[in-house]
N, C-alpha and C positions, 0 to 999 in steps of 0.2 A: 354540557358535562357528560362524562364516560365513565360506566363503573367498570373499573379494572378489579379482579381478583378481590371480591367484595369491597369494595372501598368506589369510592367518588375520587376521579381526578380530572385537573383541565382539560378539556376535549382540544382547546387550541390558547394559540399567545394570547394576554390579554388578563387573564384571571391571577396565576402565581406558578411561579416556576417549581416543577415537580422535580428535585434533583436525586427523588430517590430511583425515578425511571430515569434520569440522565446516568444515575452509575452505574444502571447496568445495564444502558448500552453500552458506556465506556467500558467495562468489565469484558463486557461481549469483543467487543474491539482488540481488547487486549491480550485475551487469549487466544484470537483465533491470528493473532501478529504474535503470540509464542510459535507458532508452528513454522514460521520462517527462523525465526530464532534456531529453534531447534534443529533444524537443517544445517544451518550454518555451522553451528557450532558442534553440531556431529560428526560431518561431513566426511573428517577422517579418518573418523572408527567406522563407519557405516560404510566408504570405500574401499576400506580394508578387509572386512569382511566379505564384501558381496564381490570383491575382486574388479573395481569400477575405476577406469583412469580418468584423467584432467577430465576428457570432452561430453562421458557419458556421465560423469559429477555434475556436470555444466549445465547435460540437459536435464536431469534432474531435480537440481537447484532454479533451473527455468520453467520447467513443468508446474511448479507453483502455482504460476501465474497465467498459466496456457488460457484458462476460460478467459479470464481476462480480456487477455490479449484478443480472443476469437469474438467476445460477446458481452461486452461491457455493454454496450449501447441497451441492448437485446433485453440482459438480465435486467436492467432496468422497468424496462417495458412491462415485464412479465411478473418480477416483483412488485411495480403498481397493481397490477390486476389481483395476484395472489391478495397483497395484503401485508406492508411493512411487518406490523406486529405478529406475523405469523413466519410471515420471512426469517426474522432474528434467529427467533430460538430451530426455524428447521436448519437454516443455513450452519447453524452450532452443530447439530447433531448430524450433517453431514460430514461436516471435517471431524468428529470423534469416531464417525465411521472409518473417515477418510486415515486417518492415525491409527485405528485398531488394525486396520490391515496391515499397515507398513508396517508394524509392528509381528507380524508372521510372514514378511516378505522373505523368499527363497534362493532372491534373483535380484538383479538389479532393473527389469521388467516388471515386475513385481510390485517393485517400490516405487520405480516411475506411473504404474496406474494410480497406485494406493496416493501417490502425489499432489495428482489430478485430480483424485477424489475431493482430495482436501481443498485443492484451490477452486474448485465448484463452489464449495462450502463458504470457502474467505469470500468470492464475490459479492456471495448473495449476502453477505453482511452488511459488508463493504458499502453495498448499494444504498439498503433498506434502513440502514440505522439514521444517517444523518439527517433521514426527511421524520424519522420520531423523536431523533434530539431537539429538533426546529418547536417541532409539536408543542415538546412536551415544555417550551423557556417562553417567557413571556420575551416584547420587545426589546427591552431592556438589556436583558436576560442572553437574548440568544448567540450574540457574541464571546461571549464567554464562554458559552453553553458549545458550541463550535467550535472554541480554541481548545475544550477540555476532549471531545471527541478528535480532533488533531492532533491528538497525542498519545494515541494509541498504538501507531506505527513504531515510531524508534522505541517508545514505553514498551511495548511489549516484547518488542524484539530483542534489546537491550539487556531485559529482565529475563528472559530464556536463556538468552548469551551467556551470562552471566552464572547461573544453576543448574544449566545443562551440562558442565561437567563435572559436578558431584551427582547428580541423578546417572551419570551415565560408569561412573567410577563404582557406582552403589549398586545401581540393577543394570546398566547396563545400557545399550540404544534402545533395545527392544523395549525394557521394561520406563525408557524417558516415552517412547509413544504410547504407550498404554497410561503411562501417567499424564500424560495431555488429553488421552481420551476422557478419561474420568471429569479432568477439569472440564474440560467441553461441555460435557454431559451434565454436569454441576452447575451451571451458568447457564444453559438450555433451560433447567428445569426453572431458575431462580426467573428468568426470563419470561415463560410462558405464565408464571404465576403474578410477576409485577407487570405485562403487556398485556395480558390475556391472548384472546382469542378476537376478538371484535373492534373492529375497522372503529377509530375515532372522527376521522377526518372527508372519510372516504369511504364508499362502499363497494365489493367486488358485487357485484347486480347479476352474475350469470348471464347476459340478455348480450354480451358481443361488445359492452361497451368498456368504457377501461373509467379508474375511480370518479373520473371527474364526468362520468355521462357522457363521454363522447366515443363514437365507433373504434371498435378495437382496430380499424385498417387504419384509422387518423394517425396512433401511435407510429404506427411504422412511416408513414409518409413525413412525421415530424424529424424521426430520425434523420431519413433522407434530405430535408430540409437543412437539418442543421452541419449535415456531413458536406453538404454543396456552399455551406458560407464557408468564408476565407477566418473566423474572427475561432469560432469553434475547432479548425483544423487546426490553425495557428498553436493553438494553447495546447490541445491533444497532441502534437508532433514535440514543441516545447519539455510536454512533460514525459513522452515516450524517452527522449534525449535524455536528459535527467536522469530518469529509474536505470536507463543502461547504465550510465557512469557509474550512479553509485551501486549499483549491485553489482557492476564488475570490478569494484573496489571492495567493497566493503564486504561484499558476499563471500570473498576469496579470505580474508585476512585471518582468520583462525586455521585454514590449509595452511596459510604462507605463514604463518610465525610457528606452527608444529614442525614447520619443515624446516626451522631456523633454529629448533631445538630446545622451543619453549613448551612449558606441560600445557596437556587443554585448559585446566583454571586459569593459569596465566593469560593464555591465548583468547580463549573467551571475554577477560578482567578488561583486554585492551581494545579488545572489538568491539567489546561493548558500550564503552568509553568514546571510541567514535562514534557510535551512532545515536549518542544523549546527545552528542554537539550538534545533530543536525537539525533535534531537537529545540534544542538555543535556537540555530538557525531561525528555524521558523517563527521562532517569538518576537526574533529580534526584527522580519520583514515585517511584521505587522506592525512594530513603533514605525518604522521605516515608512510603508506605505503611508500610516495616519501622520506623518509629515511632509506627505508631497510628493515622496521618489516614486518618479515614475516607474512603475510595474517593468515595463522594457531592460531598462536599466539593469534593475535587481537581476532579471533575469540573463541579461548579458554578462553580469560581474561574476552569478555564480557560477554559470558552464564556464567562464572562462578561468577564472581560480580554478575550479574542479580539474580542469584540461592541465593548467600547471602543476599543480600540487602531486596528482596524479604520476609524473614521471619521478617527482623528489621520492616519491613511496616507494617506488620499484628500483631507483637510481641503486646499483650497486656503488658508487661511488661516498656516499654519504651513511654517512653510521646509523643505527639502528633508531636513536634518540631521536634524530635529524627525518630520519624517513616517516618514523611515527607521529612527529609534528606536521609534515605533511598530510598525513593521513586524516590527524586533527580538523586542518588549517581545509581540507577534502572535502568535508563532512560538514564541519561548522559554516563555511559560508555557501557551500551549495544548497545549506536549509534555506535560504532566502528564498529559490529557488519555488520551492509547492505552494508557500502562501502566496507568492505575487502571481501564479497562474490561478492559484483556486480563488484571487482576488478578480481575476478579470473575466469569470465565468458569466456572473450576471448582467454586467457590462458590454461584452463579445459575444452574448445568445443573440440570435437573430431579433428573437423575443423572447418577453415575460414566461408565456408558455413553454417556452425550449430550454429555461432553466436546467431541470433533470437532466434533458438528453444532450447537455453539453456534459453536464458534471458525469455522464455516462459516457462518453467518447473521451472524456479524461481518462475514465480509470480505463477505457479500453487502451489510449498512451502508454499508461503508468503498465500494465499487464506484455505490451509489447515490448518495453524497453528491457522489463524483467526478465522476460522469455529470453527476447536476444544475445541482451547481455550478459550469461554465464556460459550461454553456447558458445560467442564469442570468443571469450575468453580462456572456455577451458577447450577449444578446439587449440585456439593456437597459442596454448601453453602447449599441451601435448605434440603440438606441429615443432616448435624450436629447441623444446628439452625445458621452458622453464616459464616464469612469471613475469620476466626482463621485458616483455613485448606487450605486456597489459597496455603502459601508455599510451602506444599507438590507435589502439581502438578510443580508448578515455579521448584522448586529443582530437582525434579526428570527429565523432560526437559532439564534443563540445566547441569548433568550428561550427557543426552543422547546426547547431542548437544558437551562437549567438548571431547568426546569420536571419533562426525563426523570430529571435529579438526585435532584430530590427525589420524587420516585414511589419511586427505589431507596432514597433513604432509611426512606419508609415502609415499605417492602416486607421491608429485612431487620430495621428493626425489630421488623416482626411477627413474627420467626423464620423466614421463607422462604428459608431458605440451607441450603446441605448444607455441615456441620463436620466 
């Protein structure tokens, strides 16, 4: 047992599930996935002022995800050492920083650092929360307890989508990022008070080693380890594919319907609406998986939907109803997509031990796909005059991606999984 903020709580599984530290890491989760949101849904007013076309929107909206992309593995690593429960609430009060700045940005330079700041911030959440959601569920428990932290992404993003353009009608862009600093800063506090300060599970020891007692060089060579198996690239390339598609969809879609001559609430209303489906999605690969469908599969169906639906959305040809069923049809089954890869992490680790630093070269994936894919995009929107050429990147990704499908197919067929 671990005294948290005067009180007794389960030190680990086994005693009773604590779901009042489960809420706020999901809390935590979900506001620091308002800050995509709020990008998104800005995006136009914020380009308009700072004077920013398609491609430097693109990298800005990618900049997000830059740590990520550079040091998923890494943060990992280093958030062990630090200490989950300290991790949280500092990782919060990075990205409130990271928001307060953007928020006096001058330049579009400016907002691109202040960006960066923030996706520093998202990492180290990102990383550090799910091994305290484990913590804090008994066995029973932690399933659920997992599905409920998995839903923080479209949840949060959705729910910014959504309110980010009456916050931005009302005070403004500037005064939507001061008002996500606050919230930041509100859930930091509530965080360090329900976390505390002190390691339940694990101890940072000062002495070179990392939680679990062993040499702080081990960490790094595990990395390495896992970067050289075929089952961990597999899943991190999978899901890099993935994050491009949909952030080169989805990330666009409040520019592309402003510029179709809908208000931002609107345009927020229906963006948002897409990316609750992805939400489904994911719910619904989990019945999926617990009936037998092989992981491969799911993952091959949803890049490949994603790759068609993708051209219906931008199809000048087909009306606006028809494109935004697309867009739905986009979203909804490419959620299938993150649970079948974050299903075969345990599975595709070399080993027991490599758990984290697979689930760490995941989100390094998920951080490049982000990165690439709005640079992508808003380069060669700005290259043709328009959004008609999105497909192309969508499509060709999502080839690449069910081609990593069946790699994993062959791969556990060979027996390369740990049961």
């Amino acid at each position: 047992m671990t005294t948290r903020a005067g009180r007794t709580v389960p030190a680990a599984p086994g005693t009773r599930t604590d779901w009042s530290v489960i809420a706020i890491l999901v809390s935590a989760g979900l506001v620091v996935a308002f800050q995509v949101g709020k990008l998104a849904a800005a995006l136009p007013t914020v380009a308009a002022e700072l004077g920013m076309g398609a491609a430097l929107s693109g990298a800005v909206l990618g900049s997000f995800n830059l740590v990520a992309a550079l040091t998923g593995a890494l943060v990992g690593v280093v958030t062990g050492r630090f200490g989950p429960e300290r991790a949280v609430p500092a990782g919060l009060v990075v990205v409130a920083l990271g928001s307060a700045a953007g928020a006096a940005a001058t330049g579009p330079w400016m907002l691109l650092i202040s960006t960066v700041v923030e996706g520093t911030g998202f990492v180290v959440v990102a990383v550090a929360a799910p091994s305290l959601v484990a913590r804090a569920a008994t066995e029973r428990d932690s399933g659920v307890a997992l599905g409920l932290w998995g839903t923080y992404m479209p949840g949060g993003q959705a729910a910014m989508i959504l309110v980010a353009p009456f916050l931005v009608a009302a005070a403004g862009w500037r005064g939507l990022w001061l008002v996500n600093a606050v919230i930041l800063v509100a859930v930091a506090a509530l965080a360090v008070r329900m976390l505390g300060t002190g390691r339940s599970g694990a101890s940072r020891t000062g002495t070179g080693r990392t939680s679990t007692g062993r040499p702080a060089g081990a960490a790094f060579r595990d990395i390495a380890t896992a970067v050289r198996a075929p089952g961990p690239r597999l899943l991190a390339l999978a899901f890099a594919g993935y994050s491009l598609q949909f952030v080169a969809v989805a990330g666009f879609l409040p520019t592309v319907y402003a510029e179709q001559g809908l208000t931002p609430a609107t345009a927020g209303l229906l963006t948002a609406a897409v990316v609750l489906m992805n939400a489904l999605g994911n719910l619904g690969a989990g019945i999926l998986l617990r009936r037998g469908i092989p992981r491969w599969l799911l993952i091959a169906v949803a890049a490949a939907v994603m790759g068609v639906a993708a051209i219906g959305v931008y199809a000048p040809a087909l009306s606006f109803a028809a494109g935004y069923a697309c867009a739905l049809v986009f979203s909804g089954v490419g959620g299938l997509l993150p649970a079948a890869v974050l299903a075969g992490v345990p599975v595709l680790a070399p080993h027991s031990g490599l758990v984290p630093v697979t689930n760490g070269l995941v989100v390094q994936g998920i951080g490049i796909g982000m990165v690439a894919g709005p640079v992508a995009v808003g380069a060669l929107a700005q290259a043709v005059g328009g959004w008609h050429a999105t497909p192309l990147v969508v499509t060709t990704t999502a080839a690449l991606v069910v081609v990593v499908a069946f790699r994993l197919r062959r791969l556990e067929a060979a027996g390369a999984v740990r049961t």
